[in-house]
C-alpha positions in Angstrom: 97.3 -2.8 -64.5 94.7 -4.0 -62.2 95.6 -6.7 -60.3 93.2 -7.9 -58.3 94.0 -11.0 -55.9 92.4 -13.9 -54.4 92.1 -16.0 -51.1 90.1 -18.5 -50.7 87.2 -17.3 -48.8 86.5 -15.0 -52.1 85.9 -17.9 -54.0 83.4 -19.4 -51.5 81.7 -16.3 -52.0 81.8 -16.9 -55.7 83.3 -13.2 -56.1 84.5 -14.4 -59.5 82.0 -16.4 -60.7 80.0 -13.3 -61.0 81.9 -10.8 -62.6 83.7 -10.4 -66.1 87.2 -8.7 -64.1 90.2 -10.8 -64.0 91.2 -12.3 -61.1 94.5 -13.4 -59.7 95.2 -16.5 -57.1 98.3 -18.6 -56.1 98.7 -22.2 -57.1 98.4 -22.8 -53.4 95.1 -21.2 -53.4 94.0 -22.4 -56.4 94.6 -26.6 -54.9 92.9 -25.5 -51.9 89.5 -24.4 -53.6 89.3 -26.3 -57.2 86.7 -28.7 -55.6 84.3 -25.3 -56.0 81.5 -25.6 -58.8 83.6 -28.8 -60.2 80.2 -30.2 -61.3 79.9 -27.1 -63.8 83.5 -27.0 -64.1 83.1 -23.1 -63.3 86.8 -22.7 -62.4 87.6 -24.3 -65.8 85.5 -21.8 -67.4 87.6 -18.9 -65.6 90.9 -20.2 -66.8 89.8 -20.9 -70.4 88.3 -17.3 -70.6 91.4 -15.8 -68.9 89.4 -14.4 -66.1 91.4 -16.5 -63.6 94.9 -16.4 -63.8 97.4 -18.4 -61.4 100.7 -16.4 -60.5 103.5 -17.2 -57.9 104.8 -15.1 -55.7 108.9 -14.5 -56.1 110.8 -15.1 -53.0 111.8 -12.0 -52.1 108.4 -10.8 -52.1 107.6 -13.7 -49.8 110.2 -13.7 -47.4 108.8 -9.9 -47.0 105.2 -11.5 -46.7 106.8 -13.7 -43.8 109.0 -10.9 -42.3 105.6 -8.7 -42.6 103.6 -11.4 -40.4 105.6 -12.0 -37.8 106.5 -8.2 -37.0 102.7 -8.0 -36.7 102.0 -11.2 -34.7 99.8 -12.8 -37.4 102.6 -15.5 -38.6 101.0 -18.2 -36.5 97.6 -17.5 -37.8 98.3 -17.4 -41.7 98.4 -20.7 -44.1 100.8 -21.2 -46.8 98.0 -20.0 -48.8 97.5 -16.7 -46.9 101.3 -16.0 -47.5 101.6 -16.8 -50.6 98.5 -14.3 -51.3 100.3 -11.4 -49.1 103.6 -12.2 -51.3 101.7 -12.2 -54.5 100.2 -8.2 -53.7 103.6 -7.1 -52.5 105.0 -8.0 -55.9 102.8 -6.4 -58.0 101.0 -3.9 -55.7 97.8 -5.7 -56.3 94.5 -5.6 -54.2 93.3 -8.4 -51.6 90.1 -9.7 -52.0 89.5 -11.5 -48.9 87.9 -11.3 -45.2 90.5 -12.5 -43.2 91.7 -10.1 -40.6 95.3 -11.7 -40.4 95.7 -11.5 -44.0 94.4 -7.7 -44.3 96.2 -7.2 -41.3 99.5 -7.9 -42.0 98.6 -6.1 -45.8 97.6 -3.0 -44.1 100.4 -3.2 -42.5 102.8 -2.5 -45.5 100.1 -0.2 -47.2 98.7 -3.0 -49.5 95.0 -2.6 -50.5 92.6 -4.8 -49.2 89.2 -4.9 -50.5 86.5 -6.9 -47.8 83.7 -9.1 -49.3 81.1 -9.9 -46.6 82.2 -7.9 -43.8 82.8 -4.0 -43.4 87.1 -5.1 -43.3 88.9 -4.5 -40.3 88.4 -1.0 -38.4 92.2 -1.4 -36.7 95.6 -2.7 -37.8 98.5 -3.2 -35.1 100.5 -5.6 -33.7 99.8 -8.7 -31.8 101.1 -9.6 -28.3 100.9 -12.7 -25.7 100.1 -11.0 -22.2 99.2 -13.2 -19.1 96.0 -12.1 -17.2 97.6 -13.3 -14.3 100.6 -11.0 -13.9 100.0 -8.8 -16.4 103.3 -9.2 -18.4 104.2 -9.8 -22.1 105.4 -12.5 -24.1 106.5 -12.2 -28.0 105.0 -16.3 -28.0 103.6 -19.2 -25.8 100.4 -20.2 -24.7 101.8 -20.7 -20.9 103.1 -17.7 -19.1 106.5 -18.6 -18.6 106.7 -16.4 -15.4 103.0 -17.4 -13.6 101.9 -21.0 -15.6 98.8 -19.1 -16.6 97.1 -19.8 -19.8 98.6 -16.6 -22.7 96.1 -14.5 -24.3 96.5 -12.6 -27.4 95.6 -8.8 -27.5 96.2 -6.2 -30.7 98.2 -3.6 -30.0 96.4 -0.7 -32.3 98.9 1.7 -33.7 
């Protein structure tokens, strides 16, 4: 089966709203956009035609999501939304619809599929680290350099 998932910003690009392929989002995702087109009740229209359907994400699959995300560095960057998203492709080896490069990030990660729909997608997957410009060392989180005082900045490691 195709199972073909999305976050948010595919919405705001009204991937489904043009096409006659089903679509899969999270309740989460589904709060955070339903304000879209309400005047022409387009979302409406996608449930009642079962082109939109709303699945959760089990918890194993989700603690993976959240395992996934911090391993990578992207944990402090993703929204309940964007896990629950990840979770959702993990437990049914769906594909992401979405531009976000901590979502497809942490996806490519665990060999999930991502599918970009403004942008080219992200050229390079890795891991994130805090480093201080300062000393030059590394830090797993922070925004101060513990050793230095010096503001953290975040660099992918590229694998």
């Amino acid at each position: 089966m195709d199972f073909k998932i999305l976050d948010a910003s595919a919405f705001y690009a009204g991937v489904p709203f043009r096409s006659s392929d089903v679509w899969y989002t999270t309740t989460l995702v589904f709060d955070e956009i339903k304000h879209i087109k309400k005047n022409h009740d387009a979302l409406g229209t996608l449930l009642e035609t079962n082109r939109l359907k709303i699945r959760e994400p089990d918890a194993d699959a989700t603690k993976t999501a959240i395992d996934a995300a911090k391993k990578t560095g992207d944990y402090p960057q993703l929204s309940k939304q964007d896990m629950s998203i990840i979770a959702l492709c993990i437990q049914n080896q769906g594909e992401i619809i979405t531009d976000d490069f901590a979502i497809s990030n942490v996806a490519k990660n665990l060999g999930l599929k991502i599918s970009p729909i403004m942008t080219k997608g992200i050229k390079d997957v890795g891991k994130w680290v805090h480093y201080c410009p300062g000393c030059r060392t590394n830090h797993k989180t922070g925004t101060e350099c513990p050793v230095c005082g010096t503001p953290l900045k975040r660099k992918l490691l590229k694998e």
